[in-house]
TORFITOR-349024 format. One record per residue: residue in one letter; x, y, z of N, C-alpha, C in turn. Coordinates in steps of 0.1 Angstrom, whole numbers, plus 2048, in hexadecimal, padded with zeros to 3 digits. Layout:
! residues N
AXYZXYZXYZ
...
! end
This chain:
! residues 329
XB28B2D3C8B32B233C3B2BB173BE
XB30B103B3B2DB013ADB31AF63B2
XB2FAEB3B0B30AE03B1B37AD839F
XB45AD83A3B4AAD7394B54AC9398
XB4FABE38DB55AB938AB5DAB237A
XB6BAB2379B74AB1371B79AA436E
XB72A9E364B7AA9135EB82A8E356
XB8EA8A35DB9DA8E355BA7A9235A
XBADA8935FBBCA91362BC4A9B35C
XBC4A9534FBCEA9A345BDAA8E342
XBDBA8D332BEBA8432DBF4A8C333
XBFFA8A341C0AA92344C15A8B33B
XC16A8333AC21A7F32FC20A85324
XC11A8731EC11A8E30FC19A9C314
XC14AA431DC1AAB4321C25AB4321
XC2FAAC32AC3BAA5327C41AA5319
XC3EA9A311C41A9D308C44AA3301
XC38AB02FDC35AB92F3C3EAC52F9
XC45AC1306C4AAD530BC3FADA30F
XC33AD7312C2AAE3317C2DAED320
XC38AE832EC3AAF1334C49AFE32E
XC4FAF7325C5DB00322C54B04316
XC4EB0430FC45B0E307C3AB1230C
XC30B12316C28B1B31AC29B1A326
XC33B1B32DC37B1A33DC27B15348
XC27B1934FC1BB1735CC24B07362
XC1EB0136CC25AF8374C1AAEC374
XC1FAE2370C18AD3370C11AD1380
XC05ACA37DBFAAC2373BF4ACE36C
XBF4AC9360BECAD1353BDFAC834F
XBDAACE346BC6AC8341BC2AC934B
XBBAABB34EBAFABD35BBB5AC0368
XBBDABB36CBC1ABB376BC2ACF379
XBC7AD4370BCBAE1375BBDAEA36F
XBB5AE0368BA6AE836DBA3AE9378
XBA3ADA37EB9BADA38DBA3AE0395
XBAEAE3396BB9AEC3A1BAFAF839E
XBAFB01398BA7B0F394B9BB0E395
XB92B03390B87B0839BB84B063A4
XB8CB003ADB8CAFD3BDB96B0D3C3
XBA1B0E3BAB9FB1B3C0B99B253BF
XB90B253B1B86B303B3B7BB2E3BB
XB7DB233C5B6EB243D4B67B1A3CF
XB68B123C3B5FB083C3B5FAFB3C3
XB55AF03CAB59AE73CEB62ADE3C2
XB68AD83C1B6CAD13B4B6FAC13BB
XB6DAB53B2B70AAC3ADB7BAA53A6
XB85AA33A3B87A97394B8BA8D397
XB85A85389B84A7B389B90A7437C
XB96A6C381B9DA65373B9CA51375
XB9AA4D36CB9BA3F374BADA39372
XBB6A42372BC1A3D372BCAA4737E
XBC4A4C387BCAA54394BD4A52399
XBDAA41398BE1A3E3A4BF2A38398
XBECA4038ABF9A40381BFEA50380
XBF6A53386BFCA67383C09A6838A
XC11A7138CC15A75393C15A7A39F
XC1CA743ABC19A793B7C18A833B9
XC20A903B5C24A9E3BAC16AA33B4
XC16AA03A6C0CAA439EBFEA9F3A8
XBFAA933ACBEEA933B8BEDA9B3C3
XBF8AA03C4BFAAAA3D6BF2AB33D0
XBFCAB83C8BF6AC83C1BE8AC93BF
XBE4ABD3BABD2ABD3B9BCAAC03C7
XBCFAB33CDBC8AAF3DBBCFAC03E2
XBD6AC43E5BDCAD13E9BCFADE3E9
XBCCADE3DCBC5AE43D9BB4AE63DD
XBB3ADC3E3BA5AD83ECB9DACD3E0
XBA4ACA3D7B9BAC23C9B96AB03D4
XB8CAAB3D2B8CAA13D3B8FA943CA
XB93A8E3CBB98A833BEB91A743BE
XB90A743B9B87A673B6B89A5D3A9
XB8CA4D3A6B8AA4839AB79A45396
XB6FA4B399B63A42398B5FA58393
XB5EA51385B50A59381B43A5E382
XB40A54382B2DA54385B2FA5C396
XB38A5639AB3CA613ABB3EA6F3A5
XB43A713A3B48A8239FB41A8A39B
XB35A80394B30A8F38CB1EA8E392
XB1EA8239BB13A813A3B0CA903AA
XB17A953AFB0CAA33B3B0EAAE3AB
XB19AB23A4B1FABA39CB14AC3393
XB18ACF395B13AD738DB17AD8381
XB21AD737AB2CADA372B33ACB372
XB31AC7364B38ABB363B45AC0357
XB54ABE35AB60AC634FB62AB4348
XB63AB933CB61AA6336B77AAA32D
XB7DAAB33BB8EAA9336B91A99331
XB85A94328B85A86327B90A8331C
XB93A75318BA0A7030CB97A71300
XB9CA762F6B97A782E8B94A6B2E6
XB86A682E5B7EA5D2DBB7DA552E7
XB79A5C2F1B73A542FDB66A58303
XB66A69302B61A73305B4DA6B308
XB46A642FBB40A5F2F8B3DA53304
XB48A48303B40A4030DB43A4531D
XB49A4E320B48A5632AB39A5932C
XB3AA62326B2AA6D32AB21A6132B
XB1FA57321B14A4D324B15A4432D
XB20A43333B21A3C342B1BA4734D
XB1CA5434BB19A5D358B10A5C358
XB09A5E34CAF9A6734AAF1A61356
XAF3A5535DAE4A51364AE9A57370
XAF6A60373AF7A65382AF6A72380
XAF9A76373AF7A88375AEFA8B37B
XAF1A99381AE1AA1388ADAAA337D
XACDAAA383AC4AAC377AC9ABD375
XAC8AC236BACEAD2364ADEAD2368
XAE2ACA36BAF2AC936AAF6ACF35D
XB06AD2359B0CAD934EB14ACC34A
XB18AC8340B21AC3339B2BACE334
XB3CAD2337B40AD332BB4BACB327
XB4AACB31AB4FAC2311B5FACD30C
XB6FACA310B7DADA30EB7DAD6305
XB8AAD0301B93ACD2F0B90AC22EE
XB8BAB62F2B8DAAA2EFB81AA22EA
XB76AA92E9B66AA82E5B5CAB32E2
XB57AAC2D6B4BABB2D2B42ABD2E2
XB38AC32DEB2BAC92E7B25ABB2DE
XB20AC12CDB17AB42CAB1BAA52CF
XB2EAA42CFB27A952D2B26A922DE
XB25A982EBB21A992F2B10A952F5
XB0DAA22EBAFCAA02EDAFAA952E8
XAFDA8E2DCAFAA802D5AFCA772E4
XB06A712EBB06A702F6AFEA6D2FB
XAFCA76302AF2A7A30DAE2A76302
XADEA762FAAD6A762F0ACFA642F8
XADBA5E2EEADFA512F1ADDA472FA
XAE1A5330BAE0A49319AD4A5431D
XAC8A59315ABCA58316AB8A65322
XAC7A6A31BAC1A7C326AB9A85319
XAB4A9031DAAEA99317AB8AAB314
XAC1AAD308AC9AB630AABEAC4305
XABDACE30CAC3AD4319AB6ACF325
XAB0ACD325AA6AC432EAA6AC633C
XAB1AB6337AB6AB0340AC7AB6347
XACBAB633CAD9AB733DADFABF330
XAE5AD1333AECAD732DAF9AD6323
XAFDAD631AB0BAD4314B12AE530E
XB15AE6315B1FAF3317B31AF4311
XB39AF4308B41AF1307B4CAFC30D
XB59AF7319B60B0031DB6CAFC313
XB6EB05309B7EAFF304B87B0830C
XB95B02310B9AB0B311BA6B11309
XBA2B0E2FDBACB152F2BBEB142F7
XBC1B092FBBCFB07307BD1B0230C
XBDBAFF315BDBAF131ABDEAFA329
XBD2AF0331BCDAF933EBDCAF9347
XBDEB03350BEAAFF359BF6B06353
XBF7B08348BFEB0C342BFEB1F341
XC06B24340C07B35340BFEB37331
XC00B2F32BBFAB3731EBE7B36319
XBE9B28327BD4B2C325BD2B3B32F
XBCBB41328BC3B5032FBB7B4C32C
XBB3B46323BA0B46322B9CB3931E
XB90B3831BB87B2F31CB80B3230C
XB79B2B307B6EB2F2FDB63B28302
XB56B2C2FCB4AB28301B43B2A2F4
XB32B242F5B28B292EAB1DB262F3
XB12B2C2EDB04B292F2AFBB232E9
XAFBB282E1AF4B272D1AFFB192C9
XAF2B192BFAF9B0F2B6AF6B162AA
XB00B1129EAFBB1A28FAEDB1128C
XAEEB0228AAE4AF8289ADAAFC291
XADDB0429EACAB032A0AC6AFA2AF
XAD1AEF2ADAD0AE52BAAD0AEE2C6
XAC6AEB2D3ACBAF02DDAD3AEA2EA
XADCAE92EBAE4AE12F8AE2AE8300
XADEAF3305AE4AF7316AD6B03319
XAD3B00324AC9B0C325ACFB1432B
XACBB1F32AAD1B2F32CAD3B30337
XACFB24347AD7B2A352AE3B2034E
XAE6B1134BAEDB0B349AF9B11347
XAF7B1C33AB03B1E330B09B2B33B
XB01B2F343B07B3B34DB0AB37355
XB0AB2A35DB0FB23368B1BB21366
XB1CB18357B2CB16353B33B23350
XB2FB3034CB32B39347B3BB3F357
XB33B40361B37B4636FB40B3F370
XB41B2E371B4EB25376B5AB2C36F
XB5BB2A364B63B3035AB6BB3C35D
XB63B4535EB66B53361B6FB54370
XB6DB4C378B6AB4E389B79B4938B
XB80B4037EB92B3C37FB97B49378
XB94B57377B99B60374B9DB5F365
XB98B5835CB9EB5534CB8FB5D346
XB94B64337B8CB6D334B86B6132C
XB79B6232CB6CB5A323B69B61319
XB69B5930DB68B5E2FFB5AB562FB
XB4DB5C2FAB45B572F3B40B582E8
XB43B4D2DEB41B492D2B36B522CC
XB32B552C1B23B502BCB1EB442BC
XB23B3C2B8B1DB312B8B25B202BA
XB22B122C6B2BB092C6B35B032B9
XB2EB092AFB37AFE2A4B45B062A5
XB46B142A5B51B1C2A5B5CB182B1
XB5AB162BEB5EB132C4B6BB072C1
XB6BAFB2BBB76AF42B8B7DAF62AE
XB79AFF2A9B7FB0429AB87B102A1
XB87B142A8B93B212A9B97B1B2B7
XB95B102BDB9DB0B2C7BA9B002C3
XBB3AFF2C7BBDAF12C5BC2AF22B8
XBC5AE82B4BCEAE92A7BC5AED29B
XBB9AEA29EBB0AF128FBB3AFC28E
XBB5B0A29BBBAB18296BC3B1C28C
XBD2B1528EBD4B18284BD4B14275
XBCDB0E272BC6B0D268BBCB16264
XBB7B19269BABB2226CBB1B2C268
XBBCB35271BC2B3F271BC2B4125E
XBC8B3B25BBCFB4124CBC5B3B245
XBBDB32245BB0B3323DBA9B3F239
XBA8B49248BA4B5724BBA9B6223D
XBBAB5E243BC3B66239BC0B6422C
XBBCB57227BBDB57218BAFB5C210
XBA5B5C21CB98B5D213B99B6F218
XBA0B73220BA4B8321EBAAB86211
XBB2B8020BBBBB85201BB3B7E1F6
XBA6B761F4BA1B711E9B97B7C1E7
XB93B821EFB87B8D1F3B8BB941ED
XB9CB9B1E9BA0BA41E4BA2BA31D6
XB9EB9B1CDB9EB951C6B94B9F1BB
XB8BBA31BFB7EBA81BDB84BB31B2
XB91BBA1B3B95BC61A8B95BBE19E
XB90BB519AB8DBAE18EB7FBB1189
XB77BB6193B67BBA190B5EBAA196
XB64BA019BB5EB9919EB51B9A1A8
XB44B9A1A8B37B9B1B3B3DB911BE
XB3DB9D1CAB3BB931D6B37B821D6
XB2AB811CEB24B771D1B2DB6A1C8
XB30B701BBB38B661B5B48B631C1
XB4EB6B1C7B56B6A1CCB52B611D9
XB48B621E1B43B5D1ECB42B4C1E7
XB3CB4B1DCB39B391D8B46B351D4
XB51B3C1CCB5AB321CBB60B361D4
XB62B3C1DDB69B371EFB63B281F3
XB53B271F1B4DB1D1FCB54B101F0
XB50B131E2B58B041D6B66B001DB
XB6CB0C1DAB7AB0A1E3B7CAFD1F1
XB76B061FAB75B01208B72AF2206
XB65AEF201B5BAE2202B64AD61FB
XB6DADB1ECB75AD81E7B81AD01EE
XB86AD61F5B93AD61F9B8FACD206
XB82ACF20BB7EAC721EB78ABA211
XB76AB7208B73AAA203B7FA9F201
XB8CAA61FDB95AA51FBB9AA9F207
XB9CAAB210BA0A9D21CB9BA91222
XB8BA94222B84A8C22AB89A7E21D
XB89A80216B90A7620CB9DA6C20A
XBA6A7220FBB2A7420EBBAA7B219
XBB8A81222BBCA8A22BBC6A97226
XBCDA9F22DBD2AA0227BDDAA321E
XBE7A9621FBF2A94218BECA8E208
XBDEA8820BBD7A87200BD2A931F5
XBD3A9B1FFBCCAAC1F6BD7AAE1EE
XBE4AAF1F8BEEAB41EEBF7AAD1E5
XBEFAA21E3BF7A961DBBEDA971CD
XBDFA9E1D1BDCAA41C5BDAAAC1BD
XBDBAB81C9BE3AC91BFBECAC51BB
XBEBACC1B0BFAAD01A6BFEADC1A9
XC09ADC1B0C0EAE91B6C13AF21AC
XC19AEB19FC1AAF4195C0EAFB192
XC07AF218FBFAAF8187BF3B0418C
XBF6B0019EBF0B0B1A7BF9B1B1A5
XC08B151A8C0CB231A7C09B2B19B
XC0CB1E18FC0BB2B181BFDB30180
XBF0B2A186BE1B33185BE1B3D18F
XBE9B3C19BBECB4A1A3BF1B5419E
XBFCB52198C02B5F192BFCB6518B
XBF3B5F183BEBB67173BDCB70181
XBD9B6D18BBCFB73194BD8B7919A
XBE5B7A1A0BEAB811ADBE9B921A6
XBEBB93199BF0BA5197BE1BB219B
XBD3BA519EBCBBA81A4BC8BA51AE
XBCDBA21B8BCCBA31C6BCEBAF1CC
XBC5BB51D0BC6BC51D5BC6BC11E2
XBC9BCF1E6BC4BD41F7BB6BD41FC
XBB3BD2206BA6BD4207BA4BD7217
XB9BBE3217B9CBE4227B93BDA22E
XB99BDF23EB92BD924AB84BDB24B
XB7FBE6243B71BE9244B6ABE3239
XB6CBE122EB66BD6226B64BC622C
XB74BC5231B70BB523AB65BB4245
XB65BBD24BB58BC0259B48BBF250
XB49BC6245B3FBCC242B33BBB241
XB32BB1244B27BA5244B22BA8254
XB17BA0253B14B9D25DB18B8C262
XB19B8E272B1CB7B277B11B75274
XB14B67270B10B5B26AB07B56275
XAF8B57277AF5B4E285AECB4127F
XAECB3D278AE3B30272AEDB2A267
XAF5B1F26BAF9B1625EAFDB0A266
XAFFAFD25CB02AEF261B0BAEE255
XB17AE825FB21ADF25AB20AD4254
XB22AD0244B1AAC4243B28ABD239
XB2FAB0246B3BAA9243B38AA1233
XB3AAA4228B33A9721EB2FA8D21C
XB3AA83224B37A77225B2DA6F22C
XB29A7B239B21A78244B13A7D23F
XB14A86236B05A86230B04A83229
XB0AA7E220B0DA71214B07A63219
XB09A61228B03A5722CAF4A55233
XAF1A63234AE6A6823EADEA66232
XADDA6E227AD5A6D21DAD3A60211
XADFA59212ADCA4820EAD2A40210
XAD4A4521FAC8A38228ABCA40226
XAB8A4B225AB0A51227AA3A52217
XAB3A4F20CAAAA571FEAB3A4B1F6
XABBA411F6AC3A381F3ACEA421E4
XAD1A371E0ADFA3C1DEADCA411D0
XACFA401C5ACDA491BAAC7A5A1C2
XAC1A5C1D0ABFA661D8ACAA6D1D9
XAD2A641DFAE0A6B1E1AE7A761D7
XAE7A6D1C7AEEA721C0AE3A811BA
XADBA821BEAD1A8E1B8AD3A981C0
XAD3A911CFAD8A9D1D5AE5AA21D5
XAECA9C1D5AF9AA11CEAFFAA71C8
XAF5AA61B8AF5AAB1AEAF0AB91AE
XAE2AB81B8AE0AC81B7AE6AD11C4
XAEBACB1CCAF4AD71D0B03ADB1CD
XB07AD61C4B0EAD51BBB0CAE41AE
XB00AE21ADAFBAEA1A3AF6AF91AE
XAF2AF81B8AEEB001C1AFBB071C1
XB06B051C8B12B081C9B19B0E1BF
XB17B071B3B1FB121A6B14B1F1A5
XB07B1D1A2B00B2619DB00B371A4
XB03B3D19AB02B4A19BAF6B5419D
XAF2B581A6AE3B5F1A9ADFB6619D
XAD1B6419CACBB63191ACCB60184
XAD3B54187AD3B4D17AAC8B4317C
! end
């Protein structure tokens, strides 16, 4: 058994709000709180930590402390012996959190980072308050695709690998958190690789979902005689297109600049070729294990300082040109 500690109660007012329990039933405290209930009942020592404890709800504290959880407001306490640190932190805190602990973690301790923070910024973090990732200190991400406590979380997501290359977790790390996980009876889904992990967890899924669906039905496209490869680059013009747009504008901005006419009438003149296409053509690639996400603006800025701002525009230019070009041309 581990030594797990969970920072984060959980927003019960947000759960409240949203209906979480009259649309995915299970019985309050939900997020952290109803992580650390589960792995204290799955035999292991547990922790949490919130520094606002004595605003929770009382019933909601029984049920913790009930559970055998220890409670605590002092972080650097909690995660002091801890094998397994759960980071149920507030979105856009997550950061000065982890660099407040870092000088009490154990040494090969796990970080994970559920819904509310990457793994990277995590490792940046920890980078920062001058640990060494995986070293020192592992970054393991447990999402749980759900809101914990709730009937409708059954699993967890996890990764080991990164598509970039980075390594956060060493291979007992990522099995320690893997056993914790497993040991609350919820099935573990492991990724290929961390960047996947927030993208099919929380509200990015569905988005995600029907992105899937459309580049299925663009794939069918092909009874036009179009080469895979031409069809593969304008998916990515598409995509890079449309994620510039928001980062721009967001996206009430995107759609304040389609012309929805314009869109439907170029659909129709392509829909009388949209064919079927089977399940065995879609299979037929192999998984993606090496690529990096690269946000525009943020490399836009990375390569400024680096090559200044006539740099910029060349690189620009030629992946620009990279991107349209047709193999062997």
């Amino acid at each position: 058994m581990a030594t797990v500690a969970v920072l984060g109660f959980g927003d019960q007012e947000l759960y409240e709000r949203i209906g979480a329990q009259e649309k995915l039933g299970g019985e309050p405290p939900f997020g952290g709180a109803a992580m650390a209930i589960e792995f204290a009942e799955a035999g292991h020592d547990v922790v949490l930590s919130d520094p606002n404890l004595d605003e929770q709800d009382p019933e909601h504290v029984d049920r913790v402390v009930d559970a055998g959880v220890e409670l605590t407001d002092d972080d650097a306490q909690a995660v002091s012996n801890a094998d397994v640190v759960v980071l149920f932190t507030p979105f856009n805190a997550t950061r000065g959190i982890v660099m407040e602990i870092a000088p009490a973690l154990s040494d090969g301790a796990v970080l994970a980072p559920t819904c509310t923070s990457s793994a990277f910024e995590v490792h940046e973090a920890l980078f920062e308050a001058g640990l060494s990732v995986p070293d020192d200190v592992s970054v393991v991400p447990a999402h749980p695709a759900g809101i914990p406590g709730t009937d409708g979380h059954r699993a967890y997501l996890t990764a080991y690998k990164t598509g970039n290359g980075t390594e956060l977790a060493t291979k007992e790390g990522y099995e320690t958190l893997k056993t914790v996980l497993e040991s609350t009876g919820k099935k573990v889904y492991e990724l290929p690789t961390v960047e996947l992990v927030h993208i099919l967890g929380d509200l990015s899924v569905v988005l995600v979902r029907r992105v899937v669906e459309a580049l299925k039905e663009f794939t069918a496209v092909k009874e036009l005689g179009a080469p895979q490869e031409m069809i593969d680059r304008q998916a990515m013009t598409v995509l890079n297109t449309l994620a510039a747009l928001v980062e721009e504008g967001g996206i009430s901005g995107l759609l304040a600049t389609l012309d929805e006419e314009v869109m439907e009438y170029s659909y129709s003149n392509m829909k009388p070729w949209i064919g079927e296409i089977s399940e065995e053509e879609l299979q037929d690639g192999e998984p993606v294990e090496n690529f990096t996400p690269l946000p525009g603006r943020a490399v836009q800025e990375a390569v400024t300082k680096l090559v200044g701002e006539r740099g910029w525009k060349t690189v620009r230019m030629r992946a620009w040109v990279e991107l349209y070009r047709k193999k062997g041309s």
